[in-house]
C-alpha positions as CSV (number, residue, x, y, z in Angstrom):
1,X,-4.6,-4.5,8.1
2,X,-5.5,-1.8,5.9
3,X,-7.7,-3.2,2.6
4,X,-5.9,-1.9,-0.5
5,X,-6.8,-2.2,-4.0
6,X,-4.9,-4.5,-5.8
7,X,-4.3,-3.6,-9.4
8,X,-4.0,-6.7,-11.6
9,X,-1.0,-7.4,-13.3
10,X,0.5,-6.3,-15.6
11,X,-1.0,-2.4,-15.0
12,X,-0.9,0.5,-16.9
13,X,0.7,3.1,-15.2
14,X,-2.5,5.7,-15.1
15,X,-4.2,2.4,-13.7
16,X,-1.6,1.8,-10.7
17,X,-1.5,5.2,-9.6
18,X,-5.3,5.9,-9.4
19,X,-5.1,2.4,-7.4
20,X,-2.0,3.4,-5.2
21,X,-4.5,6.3,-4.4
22,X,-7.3,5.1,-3.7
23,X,-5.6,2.5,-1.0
24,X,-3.4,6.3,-0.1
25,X,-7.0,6.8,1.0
26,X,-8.4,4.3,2.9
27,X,-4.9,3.8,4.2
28,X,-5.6,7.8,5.8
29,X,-9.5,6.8,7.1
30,X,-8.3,3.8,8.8
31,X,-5.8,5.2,10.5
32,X,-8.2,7.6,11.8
33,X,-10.4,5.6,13.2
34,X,-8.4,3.3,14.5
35,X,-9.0,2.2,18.1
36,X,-6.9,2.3,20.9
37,X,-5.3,-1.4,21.8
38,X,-6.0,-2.4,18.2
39,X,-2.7,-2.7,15.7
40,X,-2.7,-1.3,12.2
41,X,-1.1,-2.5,9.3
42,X,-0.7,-1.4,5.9
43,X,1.1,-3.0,2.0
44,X,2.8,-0.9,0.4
45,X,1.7,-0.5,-3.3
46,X,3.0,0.8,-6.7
47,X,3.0,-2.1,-9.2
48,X,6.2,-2.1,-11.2
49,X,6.7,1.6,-11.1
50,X,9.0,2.5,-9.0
51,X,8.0,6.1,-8.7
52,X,4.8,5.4,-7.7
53,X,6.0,2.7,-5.1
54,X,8.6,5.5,-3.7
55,X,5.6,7.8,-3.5
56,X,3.5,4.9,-1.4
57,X,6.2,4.3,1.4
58,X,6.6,8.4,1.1
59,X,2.6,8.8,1.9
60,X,2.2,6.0,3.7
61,X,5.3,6.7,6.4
62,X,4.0,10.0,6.5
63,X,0.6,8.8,7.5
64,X,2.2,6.2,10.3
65,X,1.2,2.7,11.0
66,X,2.0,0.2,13.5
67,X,3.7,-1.8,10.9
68,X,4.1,-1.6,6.9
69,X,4.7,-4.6,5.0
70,X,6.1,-4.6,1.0
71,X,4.2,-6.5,-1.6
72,X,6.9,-8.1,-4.1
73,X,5.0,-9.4,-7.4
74,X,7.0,-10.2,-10.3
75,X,6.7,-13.4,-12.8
76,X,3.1,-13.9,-11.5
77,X,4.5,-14.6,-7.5
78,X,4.3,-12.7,-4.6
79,X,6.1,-12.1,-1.2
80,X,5.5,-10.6,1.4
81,X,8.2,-9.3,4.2
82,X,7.5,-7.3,7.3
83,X,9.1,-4.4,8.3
């Protein structure tokens, strides 16, 4: 699993983007060095904005992982579904 950055909530936007790339980031090193026979996973990211969430899964799938899973957080809860 990729580590991300998880902004609190609620986020300005300016302060979910800078997060969403800085996790864009490590999300890119890690995949890098990733070893054979090992899995890697990654959340996608982008607070409330859906802009910046569609640009996550855009960077992210374009990066590739082993599996992506989606970080639901609204009302203070959070979910999580693989996919």
């Amino acid at each position: 699993m990729v580590i991300d950055d998880c902004a609190p909530y609620p986020s300005s936007h300016e302060y979910a983007m800078t997060s969403m790339y800085r996790t864009i980031r490590w999300a890119a090193r890690c995949r890098e060095l990733k070893r054979e026979g090992r899995h890697c996973s990654v959340l996608f990211q982008g607070s409330l904005y859906e802009d910046l969430r569609r640009k996550n899964i855009e960077e992210l799938i374009d990066i590739g992982f082993d599996d992506m899973q989606w970080v639901v957080s609204a009302s203070g809860t959070k979910e999580i579904c693989t996919g």
